[in-house]
C-alpha positions in Angstrom: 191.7 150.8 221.9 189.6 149.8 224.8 187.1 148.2 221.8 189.6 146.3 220.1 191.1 144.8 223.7 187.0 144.1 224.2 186.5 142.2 220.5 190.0 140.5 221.3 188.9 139.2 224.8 185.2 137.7 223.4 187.0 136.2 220.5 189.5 134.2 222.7 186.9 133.4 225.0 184.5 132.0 222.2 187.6 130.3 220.6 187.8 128.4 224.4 184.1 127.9 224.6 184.4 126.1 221.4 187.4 124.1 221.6 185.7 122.5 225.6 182.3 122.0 223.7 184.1 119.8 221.1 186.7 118.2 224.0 183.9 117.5 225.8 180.8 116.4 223.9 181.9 115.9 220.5 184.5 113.1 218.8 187.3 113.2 215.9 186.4 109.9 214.1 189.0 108.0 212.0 188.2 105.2 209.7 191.6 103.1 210.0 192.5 100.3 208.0 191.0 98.1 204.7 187.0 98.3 203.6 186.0 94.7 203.6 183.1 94.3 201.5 181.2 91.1 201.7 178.1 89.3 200.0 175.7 86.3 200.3 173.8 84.7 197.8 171.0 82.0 197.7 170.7 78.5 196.4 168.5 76.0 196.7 164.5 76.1 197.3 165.8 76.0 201.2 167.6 79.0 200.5 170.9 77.9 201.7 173.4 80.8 201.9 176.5 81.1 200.1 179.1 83.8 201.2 182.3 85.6 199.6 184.3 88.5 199.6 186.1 90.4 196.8 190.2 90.6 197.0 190.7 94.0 194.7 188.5 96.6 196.7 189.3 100.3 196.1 188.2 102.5 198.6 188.5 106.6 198.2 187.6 108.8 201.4 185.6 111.3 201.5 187.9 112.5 204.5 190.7 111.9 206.8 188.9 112.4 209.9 185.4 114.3 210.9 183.1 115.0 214.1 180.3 112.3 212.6 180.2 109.6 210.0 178.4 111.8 207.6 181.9 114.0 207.8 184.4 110.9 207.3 181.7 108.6 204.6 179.4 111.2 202.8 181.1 111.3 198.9 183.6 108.1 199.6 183.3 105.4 197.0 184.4 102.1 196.2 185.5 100.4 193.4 185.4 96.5 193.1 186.8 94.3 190.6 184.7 91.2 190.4 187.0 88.9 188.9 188.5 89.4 192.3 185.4 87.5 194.0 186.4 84.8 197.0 184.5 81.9 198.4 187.4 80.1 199.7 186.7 77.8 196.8 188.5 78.2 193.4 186.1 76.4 190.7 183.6 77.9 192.9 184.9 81.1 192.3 186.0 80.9 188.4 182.5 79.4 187.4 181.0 82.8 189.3 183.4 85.1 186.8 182.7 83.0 183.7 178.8 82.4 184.0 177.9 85.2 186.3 180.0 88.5 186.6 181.2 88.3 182.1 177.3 88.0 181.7 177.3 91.5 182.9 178.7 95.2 180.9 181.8 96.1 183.3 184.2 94.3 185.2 183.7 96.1 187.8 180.7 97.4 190.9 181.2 100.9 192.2 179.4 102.0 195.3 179.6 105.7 196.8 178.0 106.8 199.7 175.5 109.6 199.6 174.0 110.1 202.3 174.2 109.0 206.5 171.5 108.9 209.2 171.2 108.0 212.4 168.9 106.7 215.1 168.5 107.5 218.7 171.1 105.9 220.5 170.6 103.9 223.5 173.3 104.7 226.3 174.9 100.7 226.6 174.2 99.6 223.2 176.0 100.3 219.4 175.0 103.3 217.6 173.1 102.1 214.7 171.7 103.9 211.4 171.3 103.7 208.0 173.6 104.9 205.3 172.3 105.8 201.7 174.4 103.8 199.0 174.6 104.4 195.1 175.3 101.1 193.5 176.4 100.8 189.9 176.4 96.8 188.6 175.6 96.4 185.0 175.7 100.0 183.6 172.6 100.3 186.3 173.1 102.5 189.0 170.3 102.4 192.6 170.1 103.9 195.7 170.3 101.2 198.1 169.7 101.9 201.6 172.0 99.8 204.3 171.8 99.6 208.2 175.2 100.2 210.0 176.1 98.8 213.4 179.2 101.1 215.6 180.6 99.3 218.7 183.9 99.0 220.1 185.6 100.2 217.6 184.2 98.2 214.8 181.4 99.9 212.1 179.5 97.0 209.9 177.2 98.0 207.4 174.7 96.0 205.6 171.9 95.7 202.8 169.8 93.8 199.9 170.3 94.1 196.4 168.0 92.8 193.7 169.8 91.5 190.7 166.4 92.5 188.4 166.9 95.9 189.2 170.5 95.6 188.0 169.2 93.7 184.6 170.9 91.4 186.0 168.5 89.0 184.7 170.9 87.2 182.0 173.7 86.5 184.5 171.0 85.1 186.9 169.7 82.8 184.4 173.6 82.3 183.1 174.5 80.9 186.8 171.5 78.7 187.3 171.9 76.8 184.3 175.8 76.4 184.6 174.8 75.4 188.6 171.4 74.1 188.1 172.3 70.9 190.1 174.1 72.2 192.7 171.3 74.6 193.0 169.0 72.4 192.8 167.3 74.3 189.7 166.7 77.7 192.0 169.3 80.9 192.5 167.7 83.6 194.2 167.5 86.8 192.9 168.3 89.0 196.2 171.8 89.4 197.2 173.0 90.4 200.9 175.3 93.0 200.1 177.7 94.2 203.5 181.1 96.3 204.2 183.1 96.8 207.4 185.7 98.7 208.7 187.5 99.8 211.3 186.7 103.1 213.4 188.5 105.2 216.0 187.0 108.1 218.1 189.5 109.8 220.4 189.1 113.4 222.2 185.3 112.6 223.3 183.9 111.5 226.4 180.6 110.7 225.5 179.2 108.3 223.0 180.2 108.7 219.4 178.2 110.9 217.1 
């Protein structure tokens, strides 16, 4: 009897031990709200930039709430329906469906997160890292690596893709032609690629994991 009363009493007090550990030095992270997922391409030999957004973004968790952002991102995905693209300018945007996105297999770009690392932080400043992202554009699928930014609250994350490594190469040349004066005969082949969201940490009092 006296064994079990011991076992009982170290259990409870490793339950407790646990529970100020996490109260103390850990977090419960939330993502909270939409995914807003952003690009910017490149015209012009001056490479002047041309920004947008897409409207229909599906976003699937990988959880409801976790210690780190490998717990609450790891295994969520996205799935984007390009006809949805927004420039705040409507030919803009139409002439982007017809001549770029219908040049490529799909009508959609589905991202998932594989992977999430992070640097050293630096008491004062945001928590920064990289996260590991699957792209699929084109019936093409890469592993595109994208460096995050956490501060007050907000999370922004953001990368490079190369449309050649998409085969994107038809669509390219599609949208240079149909542009060609606009663009002044050059569209770049990178694209800045970029998501944000917002993120709460409660139940910690030290900087987020």
């Amino acid at each position: 009897m006296l064994k079990i009363m011991f076992a009982f009493m170290i259990a409870i007090t490793g339950v407790y031990a646990a529970g100020l550990s996490t109260a103390k030095h850990g977090c419960v992270l939330k993502q909270e709200g939409p995914i807003a997922v952003t690009w910017g391409a490149y015209k012009t030999a001056a490479k002047a930039k041309v920004s947008g957004s897409f409207n229909s973004v599906k976003f699937t968790p990988a959880a409801d709430s976790g210690a780190n952002f490998r717990e609450i991102f790891v295994g969520s995905s996205v799935v984007i329906e390009t006809a949805s693209v927004n420039t705040n300018h409507a030919e803009r945007d139409a002439t982007l469906v017809k001549y770029f996105f219908t040049q490529m297999s799909g009508s959609t770009i589905t991202a998932k997160i594989v992977d999430v690392s992070s640097n050293k932080h630096e008491k004062g400043k945001a928590k920064t890292g990289v996260f590991a992202v699957e792209v699929t554009m084109n019936n093409v699928t890469k592993r595109v690596p994208m460096a995050f930014g956490y501060e007050k609250g907000e999370l922004h994350v953001n990368g490079v893709i190369d449309l050649f490594d998409f085969s994107a190469n038809k669509a390219l040349s599609a949208i240079n032609k149909a542009c060609y004066d606009l663009h002044e005969g050059k569209t770049w082949n990178d694209v800045a690629i970029g998501f944000s969201t917002k993120i709460a940490a409660t139940l910690c009092a030290s900087d987020t994991k």
